[in-house]
N, C-alpha and C positions, 0 to 999 in steps of 0.2 A: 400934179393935182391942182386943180382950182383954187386959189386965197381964201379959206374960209376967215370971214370975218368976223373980229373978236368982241368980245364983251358984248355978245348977243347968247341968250338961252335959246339953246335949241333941244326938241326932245323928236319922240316919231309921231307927233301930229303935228311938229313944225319943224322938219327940216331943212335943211342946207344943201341943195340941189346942187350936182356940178356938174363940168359937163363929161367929157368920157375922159375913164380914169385906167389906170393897168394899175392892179396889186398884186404884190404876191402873198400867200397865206401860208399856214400850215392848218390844216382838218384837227379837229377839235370835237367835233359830233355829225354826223350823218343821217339823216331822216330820207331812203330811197322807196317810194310810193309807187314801181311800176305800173299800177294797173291805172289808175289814179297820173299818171305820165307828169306827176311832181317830185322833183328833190331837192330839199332846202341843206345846205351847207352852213357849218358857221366853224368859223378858226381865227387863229391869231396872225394879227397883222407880223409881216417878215419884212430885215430890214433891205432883201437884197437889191443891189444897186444903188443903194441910198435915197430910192424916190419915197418910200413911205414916207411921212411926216409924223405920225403918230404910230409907238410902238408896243411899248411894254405896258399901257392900261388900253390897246385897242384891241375891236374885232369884229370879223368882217363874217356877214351873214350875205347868204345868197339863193334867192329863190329863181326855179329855172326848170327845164323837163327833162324827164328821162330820156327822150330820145336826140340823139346828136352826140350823146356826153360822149369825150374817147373810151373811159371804161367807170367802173360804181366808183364813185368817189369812197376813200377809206379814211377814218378813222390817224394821222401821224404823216400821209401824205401832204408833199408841197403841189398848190395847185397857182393860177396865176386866171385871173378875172378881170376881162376888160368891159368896159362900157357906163352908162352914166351911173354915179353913187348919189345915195342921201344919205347925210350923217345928219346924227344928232348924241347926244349925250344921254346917260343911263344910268341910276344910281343905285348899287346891289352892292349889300354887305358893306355898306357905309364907305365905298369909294366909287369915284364917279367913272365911267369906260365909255370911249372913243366908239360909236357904232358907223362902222363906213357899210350900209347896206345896198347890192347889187337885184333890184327886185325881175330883173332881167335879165342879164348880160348878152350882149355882144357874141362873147365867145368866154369857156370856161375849161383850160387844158391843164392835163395833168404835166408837171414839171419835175424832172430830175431834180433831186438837190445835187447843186454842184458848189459848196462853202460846206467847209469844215463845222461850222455851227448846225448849218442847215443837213448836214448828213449824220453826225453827231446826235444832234434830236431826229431824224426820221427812225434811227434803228435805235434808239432808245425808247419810242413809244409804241415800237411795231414788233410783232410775234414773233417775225422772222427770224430776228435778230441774237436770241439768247444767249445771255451770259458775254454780249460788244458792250464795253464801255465809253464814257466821252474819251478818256486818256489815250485809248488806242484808237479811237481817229484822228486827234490830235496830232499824234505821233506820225500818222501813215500822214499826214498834209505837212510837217514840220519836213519831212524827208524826203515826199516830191514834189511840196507845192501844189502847181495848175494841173501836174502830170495822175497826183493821187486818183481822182475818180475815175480816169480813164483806167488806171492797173486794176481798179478794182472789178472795172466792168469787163474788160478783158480777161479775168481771170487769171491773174499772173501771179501765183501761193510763191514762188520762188522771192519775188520781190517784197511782196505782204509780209512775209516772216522775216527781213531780214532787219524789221523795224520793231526797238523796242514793246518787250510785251504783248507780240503779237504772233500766239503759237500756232502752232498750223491746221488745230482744229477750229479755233477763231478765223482763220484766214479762210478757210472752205465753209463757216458757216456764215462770212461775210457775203463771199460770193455768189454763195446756193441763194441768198436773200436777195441781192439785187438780181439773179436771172430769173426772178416771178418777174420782171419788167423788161425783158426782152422784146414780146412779141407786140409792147404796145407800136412799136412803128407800123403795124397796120391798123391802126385804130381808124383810121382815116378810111379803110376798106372796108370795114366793119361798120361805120356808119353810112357809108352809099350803097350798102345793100343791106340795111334798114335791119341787121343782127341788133336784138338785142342787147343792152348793157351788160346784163348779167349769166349774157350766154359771153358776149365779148371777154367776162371778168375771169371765166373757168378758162377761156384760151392765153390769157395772161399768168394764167396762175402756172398752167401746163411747161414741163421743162421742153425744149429746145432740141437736147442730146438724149438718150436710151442706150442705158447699158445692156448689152448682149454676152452671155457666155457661148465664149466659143472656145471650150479643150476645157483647159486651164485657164485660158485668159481670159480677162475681160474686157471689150470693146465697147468705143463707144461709135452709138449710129447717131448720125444726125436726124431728126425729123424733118418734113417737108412743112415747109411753114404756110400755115393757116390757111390762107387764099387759097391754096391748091389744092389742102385737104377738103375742104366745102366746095370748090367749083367742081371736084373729082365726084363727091358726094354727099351734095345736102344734106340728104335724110340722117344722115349722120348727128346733125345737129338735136334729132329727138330725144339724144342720150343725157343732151343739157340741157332739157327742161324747154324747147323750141316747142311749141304742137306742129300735127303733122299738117294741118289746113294751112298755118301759114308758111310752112318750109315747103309745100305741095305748092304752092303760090309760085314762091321764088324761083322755086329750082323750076317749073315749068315756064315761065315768062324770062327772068334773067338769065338762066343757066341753059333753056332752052332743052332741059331733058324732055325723051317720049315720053306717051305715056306708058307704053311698055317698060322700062327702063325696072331692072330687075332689083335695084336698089328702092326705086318708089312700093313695088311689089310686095316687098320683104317688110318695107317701115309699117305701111298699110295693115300689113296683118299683124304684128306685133303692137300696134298703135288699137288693134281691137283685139286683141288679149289683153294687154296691159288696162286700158278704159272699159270695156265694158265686162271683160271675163274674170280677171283678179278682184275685181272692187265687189265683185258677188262673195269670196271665199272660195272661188272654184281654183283648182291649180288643171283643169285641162278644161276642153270643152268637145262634145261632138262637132260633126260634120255638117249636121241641121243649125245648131248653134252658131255656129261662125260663119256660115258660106253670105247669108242676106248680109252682115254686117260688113263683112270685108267689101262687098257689091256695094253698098250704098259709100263705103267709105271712099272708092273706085269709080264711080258711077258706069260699073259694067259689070254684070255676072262670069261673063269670058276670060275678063281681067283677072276677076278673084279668084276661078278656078287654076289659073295660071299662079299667081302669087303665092298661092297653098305649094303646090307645088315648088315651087322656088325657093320660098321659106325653107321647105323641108332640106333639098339641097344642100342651102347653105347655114342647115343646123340651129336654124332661130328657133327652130321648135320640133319635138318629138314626136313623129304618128306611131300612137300606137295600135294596139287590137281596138277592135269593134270600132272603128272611124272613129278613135280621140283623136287630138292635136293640144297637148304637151305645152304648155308655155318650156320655154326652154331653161331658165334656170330655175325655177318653183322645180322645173321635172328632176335636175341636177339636185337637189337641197330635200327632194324626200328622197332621193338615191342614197343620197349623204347619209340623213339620219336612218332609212333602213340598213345599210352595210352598217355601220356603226353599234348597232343595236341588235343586229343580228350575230355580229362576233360576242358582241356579252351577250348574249343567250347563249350560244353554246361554250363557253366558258365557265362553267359551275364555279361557284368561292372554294377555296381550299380549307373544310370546315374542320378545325385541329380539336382537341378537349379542352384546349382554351375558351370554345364560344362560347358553352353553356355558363362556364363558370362569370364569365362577364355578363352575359345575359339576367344570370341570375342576381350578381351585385347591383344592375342596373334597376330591376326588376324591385328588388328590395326598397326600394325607394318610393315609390306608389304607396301609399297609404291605406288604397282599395284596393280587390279582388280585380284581374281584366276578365273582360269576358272573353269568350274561346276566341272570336273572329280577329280580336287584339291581340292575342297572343297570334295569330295565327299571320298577323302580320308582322308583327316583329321579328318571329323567325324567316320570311319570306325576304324581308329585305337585307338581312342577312347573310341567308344562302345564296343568294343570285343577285350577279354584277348590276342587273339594271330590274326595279320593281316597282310596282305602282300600289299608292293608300290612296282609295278613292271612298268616295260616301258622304251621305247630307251632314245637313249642319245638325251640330250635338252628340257626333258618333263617335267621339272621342279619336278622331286623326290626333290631334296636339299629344294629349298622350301618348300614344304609341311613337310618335315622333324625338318625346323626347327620349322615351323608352329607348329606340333605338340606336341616337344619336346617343347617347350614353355610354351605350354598348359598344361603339364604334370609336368613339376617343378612347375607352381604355385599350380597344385593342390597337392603335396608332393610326388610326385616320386620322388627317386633316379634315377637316368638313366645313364645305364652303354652301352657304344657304344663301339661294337667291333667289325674287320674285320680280316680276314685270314692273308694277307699280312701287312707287317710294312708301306709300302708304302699307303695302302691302308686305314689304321686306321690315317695315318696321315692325309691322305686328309677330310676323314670324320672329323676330327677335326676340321679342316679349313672350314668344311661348317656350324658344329653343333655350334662349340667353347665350348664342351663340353669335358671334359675328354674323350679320347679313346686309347683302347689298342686292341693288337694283341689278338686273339683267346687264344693262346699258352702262355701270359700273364695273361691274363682274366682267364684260369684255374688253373696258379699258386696263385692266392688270394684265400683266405678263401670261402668256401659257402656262394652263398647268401641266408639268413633265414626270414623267416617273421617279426623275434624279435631282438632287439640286444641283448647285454650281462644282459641289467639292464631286459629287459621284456616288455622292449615296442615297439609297432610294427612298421613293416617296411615294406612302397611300397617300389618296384625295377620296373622297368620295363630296358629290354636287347634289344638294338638295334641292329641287324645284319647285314651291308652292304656287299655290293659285296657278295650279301650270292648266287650265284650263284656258285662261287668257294668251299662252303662250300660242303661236305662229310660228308657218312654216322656217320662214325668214329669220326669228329669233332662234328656234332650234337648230336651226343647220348653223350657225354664227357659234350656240353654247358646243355644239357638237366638233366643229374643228377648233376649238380654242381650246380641247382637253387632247390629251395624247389618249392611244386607245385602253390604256392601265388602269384610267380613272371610272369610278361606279358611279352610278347613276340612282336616285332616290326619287321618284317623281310622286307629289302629294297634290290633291286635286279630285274638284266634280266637275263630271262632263255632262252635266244636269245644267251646270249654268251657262252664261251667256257664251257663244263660239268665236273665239278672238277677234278681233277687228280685222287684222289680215288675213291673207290665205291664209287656206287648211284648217283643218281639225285634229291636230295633233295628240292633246290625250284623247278623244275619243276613238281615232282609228288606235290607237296604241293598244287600248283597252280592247276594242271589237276584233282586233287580230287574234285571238285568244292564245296568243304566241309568248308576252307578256305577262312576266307572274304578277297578277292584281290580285288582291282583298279588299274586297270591299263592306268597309264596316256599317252597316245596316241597322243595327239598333239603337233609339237614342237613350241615354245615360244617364240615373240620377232622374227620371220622369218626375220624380214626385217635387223636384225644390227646380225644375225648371220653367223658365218663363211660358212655354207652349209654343215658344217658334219653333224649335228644333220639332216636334212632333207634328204640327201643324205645318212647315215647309213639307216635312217627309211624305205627308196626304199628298203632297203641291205636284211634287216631283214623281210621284209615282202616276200621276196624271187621272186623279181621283178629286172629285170636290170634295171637300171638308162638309162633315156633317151638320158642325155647328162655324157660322161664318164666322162670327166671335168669338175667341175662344180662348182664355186666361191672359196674356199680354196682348195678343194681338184680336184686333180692333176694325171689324167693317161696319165703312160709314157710306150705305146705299145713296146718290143723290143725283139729278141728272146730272147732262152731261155738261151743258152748262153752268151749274154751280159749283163744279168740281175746284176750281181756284179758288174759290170764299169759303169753302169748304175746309181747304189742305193750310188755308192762312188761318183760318178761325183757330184747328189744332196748333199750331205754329207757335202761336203768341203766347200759351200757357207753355209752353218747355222749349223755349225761344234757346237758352246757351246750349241745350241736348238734344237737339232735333238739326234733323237735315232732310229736305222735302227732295225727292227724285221724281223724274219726268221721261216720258221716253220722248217727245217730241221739244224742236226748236223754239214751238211755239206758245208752249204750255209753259215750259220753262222762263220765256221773257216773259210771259205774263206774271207768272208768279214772284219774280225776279222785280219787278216795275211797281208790282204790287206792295211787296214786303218791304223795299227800298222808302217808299210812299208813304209806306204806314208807321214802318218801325223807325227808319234812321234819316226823316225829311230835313229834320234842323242842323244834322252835321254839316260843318263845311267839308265842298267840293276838293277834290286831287284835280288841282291843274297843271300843266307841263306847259312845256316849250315846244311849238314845230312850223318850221314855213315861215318859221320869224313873228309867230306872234303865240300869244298866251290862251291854252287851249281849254274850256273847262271839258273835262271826262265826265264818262256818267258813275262815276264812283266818289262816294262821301265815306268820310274817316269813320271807320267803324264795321264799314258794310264787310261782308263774306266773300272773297272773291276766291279765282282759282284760275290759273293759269291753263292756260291751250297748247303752248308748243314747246319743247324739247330745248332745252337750254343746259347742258351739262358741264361746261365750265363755269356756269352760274347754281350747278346743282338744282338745278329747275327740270321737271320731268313733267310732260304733259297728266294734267291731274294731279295737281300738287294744288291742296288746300293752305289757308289762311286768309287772317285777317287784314285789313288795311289801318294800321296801327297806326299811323304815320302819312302830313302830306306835308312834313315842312321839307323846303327845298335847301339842298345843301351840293357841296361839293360831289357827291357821290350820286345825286340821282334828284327826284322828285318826290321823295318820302321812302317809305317802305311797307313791306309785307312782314308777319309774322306767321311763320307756316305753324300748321297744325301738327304739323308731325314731329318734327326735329326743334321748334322754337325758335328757329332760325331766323334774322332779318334779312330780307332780299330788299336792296337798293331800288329804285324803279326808274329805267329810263323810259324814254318816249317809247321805241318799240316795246318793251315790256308790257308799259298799261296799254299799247292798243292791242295787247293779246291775253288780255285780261277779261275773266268775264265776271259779273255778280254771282254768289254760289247760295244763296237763298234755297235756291234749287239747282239741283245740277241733272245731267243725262246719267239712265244707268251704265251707261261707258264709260263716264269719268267715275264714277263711283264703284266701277268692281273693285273689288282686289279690298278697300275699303270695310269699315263696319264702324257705325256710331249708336250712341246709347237709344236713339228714339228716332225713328225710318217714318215718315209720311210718303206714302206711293201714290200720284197723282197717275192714276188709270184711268187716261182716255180713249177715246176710241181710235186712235193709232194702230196700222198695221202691224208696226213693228214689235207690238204689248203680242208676245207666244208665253207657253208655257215654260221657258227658261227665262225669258225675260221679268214673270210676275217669282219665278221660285228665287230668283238673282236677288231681284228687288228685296225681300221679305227677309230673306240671311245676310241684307247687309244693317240688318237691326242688333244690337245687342239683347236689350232690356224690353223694348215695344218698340209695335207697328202697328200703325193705323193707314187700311187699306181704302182709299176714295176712291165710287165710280158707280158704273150699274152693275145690279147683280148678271146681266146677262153678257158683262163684257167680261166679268170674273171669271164663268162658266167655260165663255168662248176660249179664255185664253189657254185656260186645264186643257180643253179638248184637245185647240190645236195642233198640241205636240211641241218638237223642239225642231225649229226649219234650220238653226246650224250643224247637225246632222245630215240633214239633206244635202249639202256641199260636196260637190264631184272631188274628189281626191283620191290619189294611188298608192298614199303611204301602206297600207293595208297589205295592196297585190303586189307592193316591192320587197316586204316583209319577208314575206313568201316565198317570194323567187331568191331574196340572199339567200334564204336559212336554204333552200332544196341545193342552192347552190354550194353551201358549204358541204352538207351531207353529201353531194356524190363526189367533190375532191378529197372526203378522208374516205371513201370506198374504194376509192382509185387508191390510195395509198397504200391501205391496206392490201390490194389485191397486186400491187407493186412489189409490197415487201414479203410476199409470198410467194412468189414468183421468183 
């Protein structure tokens, strides 16, 4: 390194230019920006080879592009950064640190640790690793020295255990950890044909070897490494998030595939299933449907009729009657859930003189008379393995729910209640007072079995609320994660919004009339209710409301223009119990930009760190925010409410969030708050599953505002709702209808064909055993 020169202040608007420098580091934080082709690095200066000069207060920050890197730089990895540095000095938390900053580099590779210190902390701050301590690699370098990192990468358990404290599940989970770093030696292949980092990162992750049963034994097969699997066949690479324009590129110009190539054919058509046919909720599509798309995707109608064909061949998708074509596992996962649902329907409960008796202790409990349809569902989910409680808001599902669930702990069910949203599992909790968790929880636990460990058996029965939100995708997941022993409770209106992913799960379940459903229809206690429950019921039976106003709930006629000064005006009088819904992007930043402006303009800014400098966000302490994306070892689920409590910067993050649901503080890194948005207003997607004391529905003229969308909107009100818009967009919406209904799906006609199917294997039996 260059002589920096002493007893001068240096900071980052006057540094200490050198000339080119080699450091090594260890990752410390990663901000990787693919679309954007920036990633800033910062970690702690490493001492190996003795060139650093500055160690234990230094660090080294590196701004630079996505493309080139060998693979995503991680979080506990050693990397080594050559080219010119600017240091200067930095003063946080009342000591001063060494910043040796690379605003460019040269070159930026990923490095093996090869020093006991430097292996030591790699698997101490990395996932891989569980339950490796420093002591046992201390041990494995005290016993072979220089020779340690090579036994470890060769895989040699015999040697690894024969050192101090080092058992042989440690020794295979040391190993399994470093062979996610095998395949970096084609890194260097991976960037001269322009892959991807983060497609490179999933082939680095991929093991090497695949064990095969063959008898009794178990073999292991080596895989063909990388290079060969992509030049054999690109398209392959769609599985990892590649799009098919740019691998249609590669593999035509580098790889020199036809265009006939049956491999291009195949991606083609699945590349428009997956983009244009699933993002609708369709799980199939006609012949008219797909044939132009596949053609323009092709640029040949010849081609696409060919690809169709070929597809089918090699099983990427299902033709069925009347010119469908099947996405291929959407067609697998309603297969799924109808065989599975079709064995509980012909399985009656085994109804002993125990039921009523519990029924009726359960029942004892209720304060009030139920009405017939209540009762008539409590015996329904009862008597048969899998039932459905459907009906609008105020018709007393909660009771009946618990009514049931009552009845089913005395008789020894487990009972496990779980909802799509966090929000949403919580409230069921608050009505069962039963354990519940999130969908995306509920499949992180063990399978549920009919036995425990000792051999003895075990009811379950799975409650599913709000399962109207539920998808093809999440029910074939809840469906093999139970053995076939387990009952099924599904609570739910197919009145409201139709899940975001494929299918329409309760509603074909319900339209099959195969599935015992009640649905409770009367609302409850009319006289001490607020008038949403009566007033949604108009909504949903696709009838305007007599009176537009009518006891809590509140229309406020205005154009369409003033609908934002409008939905803020309401806002500001029950500002801590109000939560304004939007169905559009752009309704929502307005009101969002707005509220921010009016209500909370003097808080100070949440700013972070990224790309090496100090970002302000557009979030002030105080403001409503809500998370976008799926974070489960953070307990973070997309649609997870809170406030921004918090923007002092500490060890753990850039301040915090305090969710609405659980109380919870969420730490905030950079990624976090750029997936953060203001929740002043939110979309009614992030809000199903939800319900707050006081709903503002900002009804613009949005396509997407049908008549599930305005009945959604209105029951996610407790107390009051106040409905902004014109009356004729109100009118339109009733009419409408509900367009996630209209969604092509064959849960329905699979239904069907199990149940006929099991009916003529017990005829055949019978006619077997008479014979």
């Amino acid at each position: 390194m260059s002589e920096i020169p002493k007893n001068i202040q240096y900071s980052a608007d006057n540094p200490f230019v050198t000339g080119n420098v080699r450091m090594y580091f260890r990752i410390t934080c990663v901000h990787y920006d693919e679309r954007n082709d920036k990633c800033y690095v910062r970690g702690t200066v490493n001492k190996r080879e003795m060139r650093n000069a500055y160690t234990a207060i230094s660090s080294i920050k590196v701004n630079t592009t996505c493309f080139g890197l060998p693979s995503v730089p991680a979080k506990g990895e050693y990397w080594q950064a050559y080219g010119q540095v600017e240091y200067y000095t930095e003063e946080k938390y009342n000591s001063i640190k060494h910043i040796f900053h690379y605003k460019q580099p040269q070159s930026l590779e990923f490095m093996m640790p090869n020093t006991p210190e430097e292996v030591s902390e790699f698997v101490s701050k990395s996932g891989d690793f569980p339950m490796i301590g420093a002591s046992r690699i201390f041990n494995i370098w005290d016993k072979y020295n220089d020779e340690a990192l090579q036994i470890i990468l060769d895989g040699d358990i015999g040697k690894l255990t024969a050192v101090d404290l080092m058992s042989e599940e440690n020794a295979k989970t040391l190993v399994e950890g470093f062979k996610k770093y095998e395949n970096l030696k084609y890194a260097a292949w991976f960037a001269k044909h322009r892959i991807p980092p983060m497609v490179q990162h999933s082939f680095f992750k991929m093991k090497a070897v695949m064990e095969i049963q063959d008898g009794e034994e178990t073999k292991e097969v080596k895989m063909p490494p990388p290079p060969e699997v992509i030049t054999d066949n690109p398209y392959q690479l769609t599985t990892l998030g590649m799009k098919f324009a740019d691998i249609d590129k590669m593999a035509l110009s580098t790889f020199n595939k036809p265009l006939d190539d049956k491999n291009r054919l195949v991606a083609a058509v699945n590349h428009v299933l997956s983009e244009d046919v699933v993002p609708r909720g369709h799980t199939f599509a006609y012949h008219s449907q797909i044939i132009a798309r596949v053609a323009k995707v092709l640029d040949s109608t010849e081609l696409a009729e060919q690809a169709l064909v070929q597809s089918e061949k090699m099983l990427n998708f299902r033709r069925g009657e009347n010119d469908t074509y099947h996405h291929g596992s959407l067609y697998l996962m309603e297969r799924l859930i109808a065989e599975r649902f079709s064995t509980l329907l012909k399985r009656k409960s085994e109804w002993t003189d125990e039921y009523p008796i519990k029924i009726n202790t359960a029942m004892t409990e209720i304060p009030f008379r139920l009405a017939p349809k209540q009762v008539e569902a409590i015996f329904s989910a009862l008597e048969n393995e899998v039932s459905i409680i459907s009906g609008g808001a105020g018709t007393g599902k909660t009771t009946v729910l618990r009514t049931v669930l009552r009845a089913f702990e005395e008789l020894g069910y487990t009972i496990h209640g779980i909802a799509l949203s966090g929000r949403a599992a919580l409230r069921l909790f608050e009505s069962i007072r039963i354990p519940t968790k999130t969908i995306t929880r509920f499949l992180g636990d063990p399978d549920l079995r009919s036995e425990d460990a000792e051999g003895n058996p075990q009811k379950h029965l799975v409650v599913i609320d709000e399962s109207s939100m539920v998808d093809t995708l999440n029910m074939s997941r809840i469906v093999t994660h139970t053995c076939p022993e387990v009952r099924f409770l599904i609570v739910g209106d197919d009145e409201q919004l139709a899940p975001i992913g494929a299918g329409k799960i309760l509603y074909d379940l319900i339209q099959s009339d195969v599935v015992p459903c009640v649905e409770l229809d009367q609302v409850q206690r009319q006289d001490e209710s607020t008038g949403i429950p009566e007033y949604s019921r108009v909504i949903r039976s696709g009838k305007v409301p007599e009176e537009l106003s009518f006891k809590n709930v509140h229309f406020h006629e205005c154009r369409e223009a003033d609908i934002v000064d409008k939905c803020i005006e309401i806002y500001q009088h029950n500002r801590g119990r109000s939560q304004m819904i939007s169905a559009t992007r752009k309704t929502t930043w307005a009101l969002n930009t707005n509220c921010q402006a009016i209500f909370n303009a003097y808080s100070p800014k949440l700013t972070y760190e990224y790309l090496g400098r100090t970002i302000d966000s557009n979030f002030r302490q105080f403001d409503p925010v809500i998370f976008t994306k799926n974070h489960i070892k953070f307990g973070i689920q997309n649609g997870l409410l809170g406030d921004l409590s918090s923007i002092q910067w500490d060890e753990a993050g850039y301040g915090w969030v305090k969710t609405q649901e659980l109380e919870e503080l969420i730490s905030l890194s950079p990624q976090l708050i750029t997936e953060l948005q203001l929740a002043y207003s939110v979309t009614l997607h992030k809000a199903q599953g939800s319900q707050f004391p006081v709903v503002i529905v900002a009804m613009d003229n949005s396509g997407l505002i049908d008549r599930s969308w305005l009945y959604t909107a209105i029951t996610r009100a407790e107390v009051e709702v106040h409905i902004v818009g014109t009356k004729a967009k109100f009118i339109q919406a009733i009419k409408s209808g509900h367009r996630g209904h209209e969604r092509q799906t064959y849960l329905q006609e699979l239904l069907h064909k199990a149940l006929r199917r099991i009916k003529r294997k017990k005829m055949v039996r019978r006619i077997v055993k008479r014979v």
